[in-house]
MMTF fields as JSON, N, C-alpha, C and O atoms, coordinates in Angstrom:
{
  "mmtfVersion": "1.0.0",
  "mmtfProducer": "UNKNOWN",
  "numBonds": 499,
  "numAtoms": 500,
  "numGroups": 125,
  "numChains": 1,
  "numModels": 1,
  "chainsPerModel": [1],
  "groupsPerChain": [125],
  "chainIdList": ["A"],
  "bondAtomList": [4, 2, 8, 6, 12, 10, 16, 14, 20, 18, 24, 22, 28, 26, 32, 30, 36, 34, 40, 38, 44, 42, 48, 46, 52, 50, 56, 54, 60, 58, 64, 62, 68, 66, 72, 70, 76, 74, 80, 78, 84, 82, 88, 86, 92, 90, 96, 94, 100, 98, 104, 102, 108, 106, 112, 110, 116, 114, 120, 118, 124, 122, 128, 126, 132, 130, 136, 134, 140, 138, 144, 142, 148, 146, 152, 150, 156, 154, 160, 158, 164, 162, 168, 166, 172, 170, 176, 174, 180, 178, 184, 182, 188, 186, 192, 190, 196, 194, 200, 198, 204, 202, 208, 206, 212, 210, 216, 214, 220, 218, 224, 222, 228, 226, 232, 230, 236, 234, 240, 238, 244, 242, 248, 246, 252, 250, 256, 254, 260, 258, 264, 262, 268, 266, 272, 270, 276, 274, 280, 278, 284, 282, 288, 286, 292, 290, 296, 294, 300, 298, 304, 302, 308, 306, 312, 310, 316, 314, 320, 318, 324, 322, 328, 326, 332, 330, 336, 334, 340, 338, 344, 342, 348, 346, 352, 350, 356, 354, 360, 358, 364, 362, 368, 366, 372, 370, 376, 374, 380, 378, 384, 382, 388, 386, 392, 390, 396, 394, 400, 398, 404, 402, 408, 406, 412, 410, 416, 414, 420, 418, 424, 422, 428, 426, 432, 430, 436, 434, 440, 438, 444, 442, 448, 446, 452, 450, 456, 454, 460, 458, 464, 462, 468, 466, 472, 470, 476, 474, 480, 478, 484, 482, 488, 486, 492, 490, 496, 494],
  "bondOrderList": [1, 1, 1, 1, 1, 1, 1, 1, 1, 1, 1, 1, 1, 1, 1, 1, 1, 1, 1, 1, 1, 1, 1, 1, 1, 1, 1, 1, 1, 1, 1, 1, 1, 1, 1, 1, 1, 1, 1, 1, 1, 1, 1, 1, 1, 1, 1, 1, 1, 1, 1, 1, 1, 1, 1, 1, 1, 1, 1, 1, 1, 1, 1, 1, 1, 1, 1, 1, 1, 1, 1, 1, 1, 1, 1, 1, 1, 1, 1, 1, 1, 1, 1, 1, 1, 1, 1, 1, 1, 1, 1, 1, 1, 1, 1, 1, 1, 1, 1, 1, 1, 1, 1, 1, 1, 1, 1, 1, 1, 1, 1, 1, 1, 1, 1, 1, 1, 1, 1, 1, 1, 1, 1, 1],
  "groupList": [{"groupName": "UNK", "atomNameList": ["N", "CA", "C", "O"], "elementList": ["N", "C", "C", "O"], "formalChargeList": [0, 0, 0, 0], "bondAtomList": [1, 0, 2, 1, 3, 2], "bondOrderList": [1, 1, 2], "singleLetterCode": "X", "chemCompType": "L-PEPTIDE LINKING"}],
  "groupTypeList": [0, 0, 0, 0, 0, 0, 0, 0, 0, 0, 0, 0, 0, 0, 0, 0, 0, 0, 0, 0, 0, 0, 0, 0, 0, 0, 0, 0, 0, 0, 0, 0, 0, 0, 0, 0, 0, 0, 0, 0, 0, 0, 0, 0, 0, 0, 0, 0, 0, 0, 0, 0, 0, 0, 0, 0, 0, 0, 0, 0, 0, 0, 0, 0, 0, 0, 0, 0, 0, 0, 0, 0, 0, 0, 0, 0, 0, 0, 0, 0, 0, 0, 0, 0, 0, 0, 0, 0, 0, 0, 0, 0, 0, 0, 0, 0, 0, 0, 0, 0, 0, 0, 0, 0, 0, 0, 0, 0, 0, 0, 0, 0, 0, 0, 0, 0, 0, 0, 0, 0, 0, 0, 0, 0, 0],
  "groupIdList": [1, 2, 3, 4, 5, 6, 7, 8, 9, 10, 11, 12, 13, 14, 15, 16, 17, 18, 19, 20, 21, 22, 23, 24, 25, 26, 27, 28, 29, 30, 31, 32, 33, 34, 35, 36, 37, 38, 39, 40, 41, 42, 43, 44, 45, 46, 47, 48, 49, 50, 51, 52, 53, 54, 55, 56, 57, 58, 59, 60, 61, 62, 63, 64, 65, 66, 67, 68, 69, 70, 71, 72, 73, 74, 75, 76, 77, 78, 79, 80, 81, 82, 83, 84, 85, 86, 87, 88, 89, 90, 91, 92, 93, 94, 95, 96, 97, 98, 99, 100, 101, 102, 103, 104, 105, 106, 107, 108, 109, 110, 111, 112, 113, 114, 115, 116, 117, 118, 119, 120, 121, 122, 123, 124, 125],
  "secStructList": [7, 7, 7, 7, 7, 7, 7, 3, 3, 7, 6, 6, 2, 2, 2, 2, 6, 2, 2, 2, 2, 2, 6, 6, 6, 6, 6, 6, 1, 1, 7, 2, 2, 2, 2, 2, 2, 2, 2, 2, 2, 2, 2, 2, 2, 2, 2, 2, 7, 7, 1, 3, 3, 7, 7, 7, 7, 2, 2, 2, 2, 2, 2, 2, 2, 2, 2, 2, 1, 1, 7, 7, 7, 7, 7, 7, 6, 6, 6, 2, 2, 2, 2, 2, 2, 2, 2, 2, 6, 6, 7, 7, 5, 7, 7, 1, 7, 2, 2, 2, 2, 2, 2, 2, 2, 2, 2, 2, 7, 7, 5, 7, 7, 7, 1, 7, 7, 1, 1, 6, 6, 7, 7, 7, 7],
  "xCoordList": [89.399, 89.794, 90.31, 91.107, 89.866, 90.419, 91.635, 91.933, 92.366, 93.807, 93.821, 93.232, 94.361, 94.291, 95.35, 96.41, 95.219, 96.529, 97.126, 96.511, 98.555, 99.293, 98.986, 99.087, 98.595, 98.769, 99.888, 101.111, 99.162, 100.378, 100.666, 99.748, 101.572, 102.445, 103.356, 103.741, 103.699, 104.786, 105.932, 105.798, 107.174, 107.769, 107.178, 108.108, 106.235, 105.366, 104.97, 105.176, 104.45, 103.534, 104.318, 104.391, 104.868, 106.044, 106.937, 107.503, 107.663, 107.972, 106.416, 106.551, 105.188, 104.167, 103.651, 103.101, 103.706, 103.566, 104.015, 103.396, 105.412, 107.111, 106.695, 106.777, 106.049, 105.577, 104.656, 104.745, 103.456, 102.044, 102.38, 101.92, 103.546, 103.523, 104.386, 103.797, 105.883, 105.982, 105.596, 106.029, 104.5, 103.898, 102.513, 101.717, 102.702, 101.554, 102.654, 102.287, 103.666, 104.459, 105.056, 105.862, 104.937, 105.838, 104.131, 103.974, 103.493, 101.785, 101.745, 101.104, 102.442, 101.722, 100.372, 99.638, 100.273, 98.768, 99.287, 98.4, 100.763, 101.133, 102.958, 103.914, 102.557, 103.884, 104.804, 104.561, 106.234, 107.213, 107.48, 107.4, 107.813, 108.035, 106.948, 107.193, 105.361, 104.538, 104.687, 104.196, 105.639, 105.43, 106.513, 106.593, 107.605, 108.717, 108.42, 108.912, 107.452, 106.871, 106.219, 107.119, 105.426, 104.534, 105.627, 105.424, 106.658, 107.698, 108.801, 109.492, 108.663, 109.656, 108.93, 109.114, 108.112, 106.703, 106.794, 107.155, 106.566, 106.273, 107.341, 107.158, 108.694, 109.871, 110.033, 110.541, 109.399, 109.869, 108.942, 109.195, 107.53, 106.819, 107.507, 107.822, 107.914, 108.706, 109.837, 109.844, 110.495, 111.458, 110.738, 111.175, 109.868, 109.092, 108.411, 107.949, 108.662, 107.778, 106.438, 106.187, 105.541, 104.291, 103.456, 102.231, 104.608, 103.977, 104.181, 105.019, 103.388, 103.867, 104.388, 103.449, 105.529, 106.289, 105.753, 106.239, 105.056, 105.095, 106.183, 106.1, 106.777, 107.265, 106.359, 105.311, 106.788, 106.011, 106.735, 107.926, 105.985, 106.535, 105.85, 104.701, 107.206, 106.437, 105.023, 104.66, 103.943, 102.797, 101.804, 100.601, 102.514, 101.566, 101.384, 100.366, 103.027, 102.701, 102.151, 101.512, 102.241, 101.14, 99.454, 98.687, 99.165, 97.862, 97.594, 96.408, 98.351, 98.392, 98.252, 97.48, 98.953, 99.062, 97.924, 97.191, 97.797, 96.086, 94.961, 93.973, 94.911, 94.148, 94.042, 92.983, 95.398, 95.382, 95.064, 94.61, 95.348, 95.413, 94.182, 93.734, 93.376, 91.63, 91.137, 90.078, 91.926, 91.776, 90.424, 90.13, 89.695, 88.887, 88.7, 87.853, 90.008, 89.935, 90.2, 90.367, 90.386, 90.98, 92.389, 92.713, 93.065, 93.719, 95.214, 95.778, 95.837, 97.15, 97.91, 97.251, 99.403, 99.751, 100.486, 101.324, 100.384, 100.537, 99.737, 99.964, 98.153, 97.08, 97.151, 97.573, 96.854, 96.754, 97.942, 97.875, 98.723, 99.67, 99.877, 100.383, 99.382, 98.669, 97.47, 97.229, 96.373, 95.245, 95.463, 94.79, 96.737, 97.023, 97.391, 96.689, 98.61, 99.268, 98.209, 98.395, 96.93, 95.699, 94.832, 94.556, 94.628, 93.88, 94.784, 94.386, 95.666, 96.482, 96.806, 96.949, 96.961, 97.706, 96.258, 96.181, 95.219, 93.854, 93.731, 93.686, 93.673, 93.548, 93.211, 93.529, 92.76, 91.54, 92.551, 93.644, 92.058, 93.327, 91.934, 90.89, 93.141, 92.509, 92.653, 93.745, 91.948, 92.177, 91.251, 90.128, 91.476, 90.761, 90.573, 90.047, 90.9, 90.99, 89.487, 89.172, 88.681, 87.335, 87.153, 86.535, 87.751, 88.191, 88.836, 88.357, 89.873, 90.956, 89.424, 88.769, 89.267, 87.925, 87.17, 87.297, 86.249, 85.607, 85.714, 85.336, 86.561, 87.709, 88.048, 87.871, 88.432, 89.001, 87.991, 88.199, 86.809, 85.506, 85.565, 86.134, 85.365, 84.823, 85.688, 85.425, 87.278, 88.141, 88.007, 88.394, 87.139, 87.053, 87.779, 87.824, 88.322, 89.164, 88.678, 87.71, 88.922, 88.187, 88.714, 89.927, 87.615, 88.609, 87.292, 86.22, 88.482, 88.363, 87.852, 88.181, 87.257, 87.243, 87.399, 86.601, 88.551, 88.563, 88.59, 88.905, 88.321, 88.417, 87.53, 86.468, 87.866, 87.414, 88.399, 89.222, 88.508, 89.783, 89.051, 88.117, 89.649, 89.147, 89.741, 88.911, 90.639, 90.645, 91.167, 91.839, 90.733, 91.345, 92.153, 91.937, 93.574, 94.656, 95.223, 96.44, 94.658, 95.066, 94.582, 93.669, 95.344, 94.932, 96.007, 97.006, 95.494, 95.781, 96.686, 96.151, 97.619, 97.965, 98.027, 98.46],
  "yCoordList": [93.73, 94.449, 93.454, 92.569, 93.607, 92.81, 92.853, 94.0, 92.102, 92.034, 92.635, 91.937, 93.65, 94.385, 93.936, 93.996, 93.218, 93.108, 94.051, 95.065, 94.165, 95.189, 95.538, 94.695, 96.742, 97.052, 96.325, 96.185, 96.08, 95.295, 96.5, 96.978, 96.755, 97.732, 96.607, 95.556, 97.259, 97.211, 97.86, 98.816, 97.868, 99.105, 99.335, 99.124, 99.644, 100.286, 101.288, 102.431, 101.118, 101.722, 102.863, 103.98, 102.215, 103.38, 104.027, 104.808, 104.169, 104.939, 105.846, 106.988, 105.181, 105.854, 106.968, 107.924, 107.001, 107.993, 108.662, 109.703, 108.724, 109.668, 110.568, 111.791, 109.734, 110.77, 111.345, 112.055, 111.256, 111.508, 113.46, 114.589, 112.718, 114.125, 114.851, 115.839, 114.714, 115.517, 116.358, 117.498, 115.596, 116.378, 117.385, 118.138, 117.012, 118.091, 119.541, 120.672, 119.22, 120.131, 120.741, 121.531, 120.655, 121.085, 121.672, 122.644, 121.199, 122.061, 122.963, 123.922, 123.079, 123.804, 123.624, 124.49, 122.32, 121.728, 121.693, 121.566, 121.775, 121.067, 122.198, 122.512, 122.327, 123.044, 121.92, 120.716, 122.703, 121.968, 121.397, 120.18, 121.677, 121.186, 120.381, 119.434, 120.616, 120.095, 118.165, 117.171, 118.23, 116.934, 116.49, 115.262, 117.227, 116.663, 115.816, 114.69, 116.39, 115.744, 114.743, 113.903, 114.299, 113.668, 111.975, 110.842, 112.504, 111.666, 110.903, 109.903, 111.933, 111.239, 109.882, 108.693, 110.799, 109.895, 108.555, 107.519, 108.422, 107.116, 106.473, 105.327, 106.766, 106.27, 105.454, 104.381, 106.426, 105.795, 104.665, 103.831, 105.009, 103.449, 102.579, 101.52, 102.607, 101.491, 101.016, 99.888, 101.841, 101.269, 100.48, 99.374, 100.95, 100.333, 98.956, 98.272, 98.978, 97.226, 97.698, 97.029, 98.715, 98.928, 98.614, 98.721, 98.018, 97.22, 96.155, 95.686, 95.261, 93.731, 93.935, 94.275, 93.887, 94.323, 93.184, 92.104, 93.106, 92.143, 92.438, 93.44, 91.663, 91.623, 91.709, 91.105, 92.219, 92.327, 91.084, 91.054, 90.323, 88.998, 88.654, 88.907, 87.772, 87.799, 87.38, 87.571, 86.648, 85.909, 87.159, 86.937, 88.691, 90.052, 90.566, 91.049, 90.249, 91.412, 90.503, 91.005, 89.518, 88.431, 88.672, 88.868, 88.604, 88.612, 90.408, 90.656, 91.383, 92.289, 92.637, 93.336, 92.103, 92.28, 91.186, 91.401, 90.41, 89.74, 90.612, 90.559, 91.379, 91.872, 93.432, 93.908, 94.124, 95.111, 94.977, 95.86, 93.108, 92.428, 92.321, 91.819, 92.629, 92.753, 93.907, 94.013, 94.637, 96.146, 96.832, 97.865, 96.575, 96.93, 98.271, 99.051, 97.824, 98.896, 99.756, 99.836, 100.967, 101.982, 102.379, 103.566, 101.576, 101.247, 101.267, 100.564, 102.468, 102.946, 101.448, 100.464, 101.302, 100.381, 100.148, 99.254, 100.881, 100.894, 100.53, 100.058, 101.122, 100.406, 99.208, 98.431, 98.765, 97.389, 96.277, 95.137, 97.168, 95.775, 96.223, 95.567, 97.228, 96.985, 96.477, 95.946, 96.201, 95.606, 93.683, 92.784, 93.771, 92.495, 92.046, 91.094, 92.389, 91.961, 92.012, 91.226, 93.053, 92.831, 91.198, 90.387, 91.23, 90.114, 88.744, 87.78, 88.937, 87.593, 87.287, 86.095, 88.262, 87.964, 87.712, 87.43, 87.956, 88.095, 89.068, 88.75, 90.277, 91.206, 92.311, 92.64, 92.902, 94.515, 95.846, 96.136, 96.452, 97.739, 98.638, 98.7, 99.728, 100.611, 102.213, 102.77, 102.689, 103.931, 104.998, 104.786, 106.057, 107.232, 107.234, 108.226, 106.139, 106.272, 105.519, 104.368, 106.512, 105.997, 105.022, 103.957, 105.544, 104.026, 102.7, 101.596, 103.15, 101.84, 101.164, 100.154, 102.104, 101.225, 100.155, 98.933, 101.167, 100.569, 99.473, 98.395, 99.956, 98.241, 97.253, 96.041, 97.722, 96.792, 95.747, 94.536, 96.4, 95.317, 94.897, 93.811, 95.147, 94.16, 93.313, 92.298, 93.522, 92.924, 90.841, 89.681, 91.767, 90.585, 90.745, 89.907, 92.375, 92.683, 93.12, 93.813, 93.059, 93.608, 94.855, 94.974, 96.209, 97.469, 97.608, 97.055, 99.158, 99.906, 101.422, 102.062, 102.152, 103.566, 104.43, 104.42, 105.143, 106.287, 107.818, 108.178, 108.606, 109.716, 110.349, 109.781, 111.516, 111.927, 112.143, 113.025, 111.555, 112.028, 112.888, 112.408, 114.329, 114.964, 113.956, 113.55, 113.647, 112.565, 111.687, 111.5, 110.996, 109.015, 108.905, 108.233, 109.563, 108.728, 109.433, 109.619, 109.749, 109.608, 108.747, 108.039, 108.654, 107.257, 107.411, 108.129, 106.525, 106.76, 105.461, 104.406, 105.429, 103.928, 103.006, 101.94],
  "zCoordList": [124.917, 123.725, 122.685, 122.996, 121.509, 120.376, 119.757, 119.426, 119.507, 119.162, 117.435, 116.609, 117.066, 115.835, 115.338, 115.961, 113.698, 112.606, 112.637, 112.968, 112.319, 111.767, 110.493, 109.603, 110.24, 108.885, 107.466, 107.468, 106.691, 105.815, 104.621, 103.955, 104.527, 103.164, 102.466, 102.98, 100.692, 100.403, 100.369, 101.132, 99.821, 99.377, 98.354, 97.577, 97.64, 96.575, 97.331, 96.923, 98.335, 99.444, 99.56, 99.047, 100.393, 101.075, 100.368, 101.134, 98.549, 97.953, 97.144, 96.705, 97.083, 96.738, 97.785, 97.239, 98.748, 100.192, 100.128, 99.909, 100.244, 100.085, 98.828, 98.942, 97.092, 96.838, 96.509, 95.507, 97.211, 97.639, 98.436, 98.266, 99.382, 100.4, 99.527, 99.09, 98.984, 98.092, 97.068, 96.899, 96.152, 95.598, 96.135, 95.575, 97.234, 98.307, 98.493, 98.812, 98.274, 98.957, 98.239, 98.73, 96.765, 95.694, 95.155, 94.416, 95.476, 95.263, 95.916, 95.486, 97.318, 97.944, 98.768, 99.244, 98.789, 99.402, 100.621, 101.465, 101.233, 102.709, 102.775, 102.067, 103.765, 104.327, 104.143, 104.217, 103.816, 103.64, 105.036, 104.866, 106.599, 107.893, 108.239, 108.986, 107.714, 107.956, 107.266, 107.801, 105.789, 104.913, 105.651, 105.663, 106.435, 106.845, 107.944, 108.014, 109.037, 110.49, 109.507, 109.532, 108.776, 108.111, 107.91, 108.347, 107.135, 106.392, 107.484, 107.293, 108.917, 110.232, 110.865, 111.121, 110.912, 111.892, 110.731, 111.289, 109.424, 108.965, 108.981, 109.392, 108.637, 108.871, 110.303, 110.628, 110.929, 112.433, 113.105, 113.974, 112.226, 112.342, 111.298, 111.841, 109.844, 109.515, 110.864, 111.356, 111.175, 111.926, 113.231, 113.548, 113.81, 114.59, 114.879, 115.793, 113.387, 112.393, 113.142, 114.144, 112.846, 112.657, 111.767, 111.707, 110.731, 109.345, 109.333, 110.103, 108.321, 108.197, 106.916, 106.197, 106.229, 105.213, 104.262, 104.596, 103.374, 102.271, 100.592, 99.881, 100.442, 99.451, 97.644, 97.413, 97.046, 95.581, 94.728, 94.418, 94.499, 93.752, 92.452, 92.091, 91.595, 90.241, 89.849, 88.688, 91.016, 90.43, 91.228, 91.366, 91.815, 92.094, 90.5, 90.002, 89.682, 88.553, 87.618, 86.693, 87.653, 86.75, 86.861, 85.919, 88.136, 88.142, 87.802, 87.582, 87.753, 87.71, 85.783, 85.128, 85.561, 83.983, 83.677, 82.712, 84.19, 83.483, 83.895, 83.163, 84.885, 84.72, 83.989, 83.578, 83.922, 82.081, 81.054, 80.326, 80.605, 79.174, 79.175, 78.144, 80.018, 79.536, 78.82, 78.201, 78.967, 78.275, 78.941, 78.34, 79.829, 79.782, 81.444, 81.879, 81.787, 83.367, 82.943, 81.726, 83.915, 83.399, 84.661, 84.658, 85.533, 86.185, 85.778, 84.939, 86.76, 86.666, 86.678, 87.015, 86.277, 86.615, 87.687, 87.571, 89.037, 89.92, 91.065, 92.179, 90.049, 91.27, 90.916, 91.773, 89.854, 89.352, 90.496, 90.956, 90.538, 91.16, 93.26, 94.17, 93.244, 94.831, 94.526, 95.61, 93.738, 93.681, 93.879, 94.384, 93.187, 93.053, 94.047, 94.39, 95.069, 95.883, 97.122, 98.05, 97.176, 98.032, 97.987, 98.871, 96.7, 95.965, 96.503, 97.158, 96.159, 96.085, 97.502, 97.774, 98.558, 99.757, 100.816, 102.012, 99.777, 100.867, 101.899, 103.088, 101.476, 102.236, 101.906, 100.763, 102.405, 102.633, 101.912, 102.399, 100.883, 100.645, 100.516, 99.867, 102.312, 102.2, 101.046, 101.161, 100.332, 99.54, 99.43, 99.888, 98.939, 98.231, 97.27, 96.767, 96.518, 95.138, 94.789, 95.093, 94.071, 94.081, 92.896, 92.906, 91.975, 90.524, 91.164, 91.424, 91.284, 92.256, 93.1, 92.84, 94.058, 95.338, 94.272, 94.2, 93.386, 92.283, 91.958, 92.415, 90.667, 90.287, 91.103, 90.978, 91.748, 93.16, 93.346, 93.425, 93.408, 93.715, 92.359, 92.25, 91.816, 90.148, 90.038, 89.394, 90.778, 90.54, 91.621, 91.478, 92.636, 93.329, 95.138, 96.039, 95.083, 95.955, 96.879, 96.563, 98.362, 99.268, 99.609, 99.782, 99.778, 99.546, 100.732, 100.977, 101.476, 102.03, 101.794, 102.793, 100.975, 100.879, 102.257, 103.195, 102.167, 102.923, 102.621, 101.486, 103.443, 102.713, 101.653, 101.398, 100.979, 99.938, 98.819, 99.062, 97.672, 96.638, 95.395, 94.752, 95.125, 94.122, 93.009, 92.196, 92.911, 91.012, 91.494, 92.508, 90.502, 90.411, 91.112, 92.121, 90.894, 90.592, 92.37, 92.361, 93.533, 94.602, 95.144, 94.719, 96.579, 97.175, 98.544, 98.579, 99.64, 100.726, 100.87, 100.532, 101.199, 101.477, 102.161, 101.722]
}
């Protein structure tokens, strides 16, 4: 059997999740006990170190803002700087976000698509 990386997150990640399921739940897309089991369980893999915690550092929001100052994406500024911290740290970001995926490649980034996302601006983390 092959030895599997740990998943790598930021805290971007993990306050973007927190409110991913909230707003499922203030929709109505997800039972409130249902986002709560959802929100224990990830907590308890942070605590677990099921992640490799990377830090967001000033040369993520650099390459992040060079790539806005092109004017030409159409990239939240939130993807932009998980795009970056993917790019820069050399590593795979997995999403739903079919623009982000997109971009991501034009960007030079190695992406993952998962899922199906009805608009842009979701994404799996």
């Amino acid at each position: 059997m092959r030895a599997r990386a740990r998943p790598s997150i930021s805290d971007l990640t993990e306050v973007e999740l927190l409110s991913a399921i909230a707003g499922k739940v203030r929709g109505h897309d997800l039972a409130q006990a249902d986002g709560g089991r959802i929100v224990s369980e990830f907590l308890a893999h942070l605590e677990g170190n099921l992640y490799t915690r990377l830090p967001i550092e000033r040369r993520h929001y650099r390459l992040a803002r060079d790539w806005m100052a092109q004017l030409t994406t159409p990239l939240r500024t939130l993807d932009a700087l998980h795009l970056a911290v993917a790019a820069a740290e050399g590593l795979t970001l997995a999403t739903a976000d079919r623009t982000m995926s997109r971009w991501g490649k034009r960007l030079g980034v190695r992406m993952l698509p998962v899922g199906q996302a009805r608009g842009s601006h979701r994404r799996a983390p």
